[in-house]
C-alpha positions as CSV (number, residue, x, y, z in Angstrom):
1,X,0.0,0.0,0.0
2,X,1.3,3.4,-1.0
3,X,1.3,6.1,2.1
4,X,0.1,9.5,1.6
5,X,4.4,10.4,2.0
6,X,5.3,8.0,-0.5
7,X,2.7,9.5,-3.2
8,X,3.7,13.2,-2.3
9,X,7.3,12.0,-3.0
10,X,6.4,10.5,-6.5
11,X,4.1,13.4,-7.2
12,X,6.9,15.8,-6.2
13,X,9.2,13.4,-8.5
14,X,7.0,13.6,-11.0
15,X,6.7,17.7,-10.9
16,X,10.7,17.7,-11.2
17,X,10.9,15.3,-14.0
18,X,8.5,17.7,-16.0
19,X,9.8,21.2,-14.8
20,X,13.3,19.4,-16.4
21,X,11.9,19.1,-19.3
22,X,10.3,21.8,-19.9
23,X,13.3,24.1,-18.8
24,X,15.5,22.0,-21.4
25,X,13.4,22.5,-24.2
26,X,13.9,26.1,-23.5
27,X,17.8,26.0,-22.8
28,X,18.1,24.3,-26.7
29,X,15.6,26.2,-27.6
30,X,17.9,29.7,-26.7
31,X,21.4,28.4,-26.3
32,X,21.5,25.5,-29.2
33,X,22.0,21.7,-28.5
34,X,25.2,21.6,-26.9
35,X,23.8,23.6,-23.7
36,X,25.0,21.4,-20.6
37,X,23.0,19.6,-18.5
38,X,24.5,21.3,-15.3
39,X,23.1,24.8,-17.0
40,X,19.8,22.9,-17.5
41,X,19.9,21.5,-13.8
42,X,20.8,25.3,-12.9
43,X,17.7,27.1,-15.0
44,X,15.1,24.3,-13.6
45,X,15.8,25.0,-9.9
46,X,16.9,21.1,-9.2
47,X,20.6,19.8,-8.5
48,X,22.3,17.9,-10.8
49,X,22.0,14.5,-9.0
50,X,18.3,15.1,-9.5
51,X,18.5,15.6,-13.0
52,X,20.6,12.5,-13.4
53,X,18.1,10.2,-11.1
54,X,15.3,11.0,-13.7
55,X,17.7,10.9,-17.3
56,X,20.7,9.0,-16.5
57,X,22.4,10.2,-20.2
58,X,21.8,13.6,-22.1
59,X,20.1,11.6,-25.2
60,X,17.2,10.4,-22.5
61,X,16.4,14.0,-21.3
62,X,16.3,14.9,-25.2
63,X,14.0,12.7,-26.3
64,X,11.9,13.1,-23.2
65,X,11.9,16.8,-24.3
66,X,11.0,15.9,-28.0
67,X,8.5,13.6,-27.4
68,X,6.6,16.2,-24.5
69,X,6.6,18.6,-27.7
70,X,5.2,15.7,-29.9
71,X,2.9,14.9,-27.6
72,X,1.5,18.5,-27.1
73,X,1.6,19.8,-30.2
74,X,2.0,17.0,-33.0
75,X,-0.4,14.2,-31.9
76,X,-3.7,16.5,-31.4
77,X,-2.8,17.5,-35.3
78,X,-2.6,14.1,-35.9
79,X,-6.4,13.3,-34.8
80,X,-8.0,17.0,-35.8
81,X,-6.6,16.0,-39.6
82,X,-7.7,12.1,-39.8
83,X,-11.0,13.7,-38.6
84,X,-11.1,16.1,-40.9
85,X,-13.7,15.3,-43.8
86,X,-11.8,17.3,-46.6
87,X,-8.7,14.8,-46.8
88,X,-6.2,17.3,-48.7
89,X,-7.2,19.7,-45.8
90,X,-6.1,17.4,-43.3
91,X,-2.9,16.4,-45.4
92,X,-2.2,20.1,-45.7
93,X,-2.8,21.2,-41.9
94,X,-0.6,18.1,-41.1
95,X,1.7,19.1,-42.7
96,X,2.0,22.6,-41.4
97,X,1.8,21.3,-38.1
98,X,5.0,19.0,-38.5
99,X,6.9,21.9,-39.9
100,X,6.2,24.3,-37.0
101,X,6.8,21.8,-34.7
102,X,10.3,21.1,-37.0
103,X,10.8,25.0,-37.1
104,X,10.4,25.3,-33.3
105,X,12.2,22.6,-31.9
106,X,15.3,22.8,-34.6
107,X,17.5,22.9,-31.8
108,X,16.0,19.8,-29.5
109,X,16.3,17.7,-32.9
110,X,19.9,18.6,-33.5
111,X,20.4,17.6,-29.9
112,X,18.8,14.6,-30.5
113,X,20.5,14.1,-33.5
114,X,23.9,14.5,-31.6
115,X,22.9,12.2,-28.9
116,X,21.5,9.5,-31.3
117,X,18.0,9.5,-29.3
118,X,16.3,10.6,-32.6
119,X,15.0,7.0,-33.8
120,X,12.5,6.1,-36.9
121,X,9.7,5.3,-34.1
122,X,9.7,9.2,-33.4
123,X,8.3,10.0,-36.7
124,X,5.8,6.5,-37.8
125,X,2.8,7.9,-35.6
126,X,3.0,11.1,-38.3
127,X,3.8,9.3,-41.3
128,X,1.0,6.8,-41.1
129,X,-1.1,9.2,-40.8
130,X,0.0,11.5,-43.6
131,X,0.4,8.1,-45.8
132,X,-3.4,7.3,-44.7
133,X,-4.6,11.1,-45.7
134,X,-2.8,11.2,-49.2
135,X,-4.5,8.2,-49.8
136,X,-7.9,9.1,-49.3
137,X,-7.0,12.5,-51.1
138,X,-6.0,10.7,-54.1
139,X,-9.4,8.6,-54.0
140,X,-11.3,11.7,-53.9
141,X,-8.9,12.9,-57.0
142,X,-7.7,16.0,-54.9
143,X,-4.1,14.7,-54.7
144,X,-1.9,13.3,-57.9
145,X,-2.4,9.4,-57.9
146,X,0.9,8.7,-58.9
147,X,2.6,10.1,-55.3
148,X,3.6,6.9,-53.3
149,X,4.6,6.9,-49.1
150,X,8.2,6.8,-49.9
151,X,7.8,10.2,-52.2
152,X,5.8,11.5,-48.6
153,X,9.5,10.8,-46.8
154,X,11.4,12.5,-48.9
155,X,9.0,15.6,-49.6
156,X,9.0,16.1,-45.6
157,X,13.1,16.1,-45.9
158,X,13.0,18.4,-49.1
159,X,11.0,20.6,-46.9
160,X,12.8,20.7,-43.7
161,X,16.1,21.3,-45.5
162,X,14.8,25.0,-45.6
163,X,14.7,25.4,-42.2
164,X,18.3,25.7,-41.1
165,X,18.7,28.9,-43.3
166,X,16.5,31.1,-42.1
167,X,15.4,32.3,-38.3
168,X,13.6,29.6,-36.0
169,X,11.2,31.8,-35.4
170,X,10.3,32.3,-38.8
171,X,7.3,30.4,-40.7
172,X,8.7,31.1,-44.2
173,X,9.0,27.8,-44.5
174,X,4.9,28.3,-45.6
175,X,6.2,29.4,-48.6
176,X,7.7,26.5,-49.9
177,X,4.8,24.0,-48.5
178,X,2.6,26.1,-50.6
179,X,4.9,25.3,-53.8
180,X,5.1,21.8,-53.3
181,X,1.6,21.5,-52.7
182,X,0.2,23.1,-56.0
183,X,3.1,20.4,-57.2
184,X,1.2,17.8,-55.3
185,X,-1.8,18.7,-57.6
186,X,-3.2,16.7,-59.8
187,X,-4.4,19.1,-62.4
188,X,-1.5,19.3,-64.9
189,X,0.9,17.3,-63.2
190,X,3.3,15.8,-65.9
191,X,4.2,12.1,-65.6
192,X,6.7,11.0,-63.1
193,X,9.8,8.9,-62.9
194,X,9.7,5.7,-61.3
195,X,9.9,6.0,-57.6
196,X,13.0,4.0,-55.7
197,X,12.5,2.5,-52.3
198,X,13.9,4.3,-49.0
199,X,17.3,2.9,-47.8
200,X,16.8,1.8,-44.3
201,X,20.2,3.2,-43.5
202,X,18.5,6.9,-44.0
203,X,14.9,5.7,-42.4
204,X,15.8,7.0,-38.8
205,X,15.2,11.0,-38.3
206,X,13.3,10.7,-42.2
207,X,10.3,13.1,-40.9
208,X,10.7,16.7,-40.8
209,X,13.9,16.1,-38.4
């Protein structure tokens, strides 16, 4: 039986564990991804033996911060576009949302990058979605036929490769969405090569990080 001292200690635990988090997405956020964790353990008010108790390694308090963000921000897209009864509007918004989230948190991804926490997993909630809202697009004949999940890869990549030219704080990223999408249309689209298959060595970090 836990005693009402044990569950105020996991609750205070708990409190830590998420006010570390949230203080290292900010520290990448303004300092880049090398920021230490002893600055982080500084900002969030917690020694550093704390911070270690909860993230043993710099890559797990990384990908704890990446995934809070995904789960905040990424995964309500994710059901407000499948729900959406206009299937390139959901494909679109999806989009947008993955790209904010990309512009951001550019400096949480590098960090996770850096500390080899950023893993294929991260990114196949997103794509099965986006794979499952280009295909009912194309049945409704919104969105070119010929565009298969692989292309969906390496459009996300083409698209995040703008990003690390321009402020973070910046959405002209929008811009270039906007000219892939009339690309994406169907009307006039020009026959396309043959698509080639994904090489698993390049799978892991494929999204828009």
């Amino acid at each position: 039986m836990i005693t009402p001292v044990e569950r105020q200690m996991r609750a205070d635990a708990a409190r830590n564990a998420e006010r570390i988090v949230r203080t290292a997405r900010a520290a990448f956020a303004e300092d880049g991804p090398d920021v230490s964790l002893d600055e982080i353990a500084r900002r969030a008010a917690v020694g550093i033996r704390t911070l270690y108790r909860h993230f043993p390694h710099k890559g797990d308090l990384v990908r704890a911060a990446l995934d809070q963000s995904i789960a905040e921000d990424l995964a309500p897209a994710i059901e407000r576009a499948l729900a959406d009864e206009d299937p390139l509007r959901g494909f679109r918004a999806l989009m947008e949302a993955s790209m904010a989230l990309a512009s951001r948190e550019q400096n949480t991804l590098a960090a996770a990058k850096n500390a080899g926490s950023l893993t294929a997993d991260v990114s196949t909630a997103f794509y099965e979605a986006l794979t499952l809202l280009a295909e009912r697009a194309q049945r409704a004949g919104l969105l070119r036929a010929d565009i298969v999940p692989a292309d969906l890869h390496r459009i996300m990549a083409m698209l995040a490769s703008v990003l690390w030219n321009m402020a973070p704080d910046s959405d002209g990223w929008r811009r270039y969405l906007a000219l892939l999408l009339d690309g994406l249309s169907p009307h006039g689209a020009s026959v396309l090569p043959p698509a080639v298959p994904l090489l698993k060595s390049v799978r892991p970090g494929n999204w828009v990080l």
